[in-house]
N, C-alpha and C positions, 0 to 999 in steps of 0.2 A: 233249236228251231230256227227254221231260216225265215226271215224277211224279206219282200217279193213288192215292189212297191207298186201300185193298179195299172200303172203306164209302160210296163215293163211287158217288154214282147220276147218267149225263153221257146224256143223250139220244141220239139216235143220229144227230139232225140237227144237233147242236152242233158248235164248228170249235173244238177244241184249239192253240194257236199248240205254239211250240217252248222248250222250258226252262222249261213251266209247272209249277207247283205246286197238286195240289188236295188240299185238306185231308181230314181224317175227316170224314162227315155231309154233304160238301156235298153239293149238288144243283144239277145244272146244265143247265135247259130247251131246249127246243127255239129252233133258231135263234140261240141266244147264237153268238156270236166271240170268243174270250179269247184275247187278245193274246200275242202271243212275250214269255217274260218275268215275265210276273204270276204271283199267287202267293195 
């Protein structure tokens, strides 16, 4: 299960893996792939 923290802005074309971590503030564009795992 991934955790998405509320201030976190993820594109809609973006690929979230499984047991990710995103922090306060990030930002995360179109077309990213973030791995199973990362953080």
């Amino acid at each position: 299960m991934s955790v998405i923290h509320p201030t976190a802005i993820i594109h809609g074309r973006a690929v979230i893996g499984s047991g990710v971590a995103v922090g306060p503030y990030c930002v995360i564009g179109a077309d990213v792939h973030v791995a199973d795992g990362c953080e």
